[in-house]
N, C-alpha and C positions, 0 to 999 in steps of 0.2 A: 578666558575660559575658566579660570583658575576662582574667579570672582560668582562666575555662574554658580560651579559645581559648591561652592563655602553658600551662594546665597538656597542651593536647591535643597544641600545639606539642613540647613537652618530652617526653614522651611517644613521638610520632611518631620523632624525634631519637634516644631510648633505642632503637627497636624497629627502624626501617627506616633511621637515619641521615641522615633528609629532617625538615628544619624551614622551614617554610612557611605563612606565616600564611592564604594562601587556602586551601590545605589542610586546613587545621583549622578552619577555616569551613565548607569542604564539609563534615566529618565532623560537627560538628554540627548543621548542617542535614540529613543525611542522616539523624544518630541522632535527631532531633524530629521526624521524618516518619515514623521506626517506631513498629511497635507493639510491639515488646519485643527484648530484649539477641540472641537468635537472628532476629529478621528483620533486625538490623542487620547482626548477619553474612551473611545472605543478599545484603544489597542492596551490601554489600562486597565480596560475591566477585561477584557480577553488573558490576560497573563493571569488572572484570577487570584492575585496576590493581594489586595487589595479592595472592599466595596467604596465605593461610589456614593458619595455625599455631595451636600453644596459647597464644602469647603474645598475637594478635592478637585471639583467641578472649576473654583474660582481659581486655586492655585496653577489646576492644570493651562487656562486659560492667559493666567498671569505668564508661564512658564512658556508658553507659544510666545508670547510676543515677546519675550525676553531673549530667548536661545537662537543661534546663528542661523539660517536655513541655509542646508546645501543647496548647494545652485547645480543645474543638470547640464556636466559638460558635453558637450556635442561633439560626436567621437570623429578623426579627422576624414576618414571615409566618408561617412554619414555627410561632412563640411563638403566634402570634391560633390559630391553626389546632388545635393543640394545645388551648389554654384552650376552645376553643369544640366540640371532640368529649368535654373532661370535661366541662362543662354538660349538654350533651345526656345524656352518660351518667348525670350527676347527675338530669336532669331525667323521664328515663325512671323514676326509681321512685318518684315521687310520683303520687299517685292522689289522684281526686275523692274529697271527703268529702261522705256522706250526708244529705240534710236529714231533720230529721222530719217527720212527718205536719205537726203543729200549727206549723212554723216555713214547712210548705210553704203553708201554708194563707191565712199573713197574709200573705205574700210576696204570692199570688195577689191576694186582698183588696186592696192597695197598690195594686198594678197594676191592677186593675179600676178605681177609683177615681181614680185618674192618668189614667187614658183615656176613662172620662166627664169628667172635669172638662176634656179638652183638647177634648172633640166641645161643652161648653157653649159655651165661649170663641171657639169656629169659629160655633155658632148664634148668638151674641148679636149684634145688631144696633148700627151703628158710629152714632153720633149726631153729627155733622158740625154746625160752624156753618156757616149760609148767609148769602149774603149776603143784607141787605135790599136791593129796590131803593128808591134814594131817592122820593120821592114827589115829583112836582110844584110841591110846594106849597112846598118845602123848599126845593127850587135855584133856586126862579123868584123868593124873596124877595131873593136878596142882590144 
């Protein structure tokens, strides 16, 4: 970065006679915030510091393909958000598959048989031990 800003300085210094290290920090913050070599010049001549030549035209153009571009991070919501409208759209074109007749049949069977055996286990009667009571005979010996 430090090679940018010495070569934008140098540059500036050729073209306008002005060498300015915050200068050449704005222009390439300015050029990483476009989206291409002409909206650089757009946003050049919009600060109105500046007219607009061929030379400015070529420097600015040189200064696009030269400068880092920020890349647009995708915010982690935005990332869930995304992942979870592909599933759904994955998820829509899966379909129920068919049973057969004879796989419907024991299925059935199973279940019928699972639900008697849970109405036996409700019927069966709980057989508790009781207590005895002592008999008389028992506690009056000791």
């Amino acid at each position: 970065m430090a090679n940018l800003e010495q070569w934008v300085s140098d540059q500036l210094h050729d073209i306008l006679g002005l060498s300015d290290r915050y200068v050449a920090q704005f222009m390439i913050g300015l050029v990483q915030k476009s989206s291409g070599p002409q909206d650089f010049v757009a946003r050049l001549q919009q600060t109105g510091t500046i007219d607009i030549d061929q030379r400015i035209t070529a420097f600015a153009h040189e200064l696009y393909n030269k400068a880092p571009k920020k890349h647009v991070a995708e915010k982690p919501a935005r990332a869930v958000e995304r992942k979870v409208m592909e599933m759904e759209r994955k998820n829509r074109t899966y379909t129920l598959l068919e049973d057969s007749e004879s796989d419907g049949e024991t299925v059935r069977e199973r279940e019928k048989e699972k639900k008697s055996k849970d109405r036996d286990k409700g019927k069966k009667r709980k057989h508790l031990r009781q207590k005895r009571d002592e008999s008389p005979s028992s506690s009056e010996e000791d």
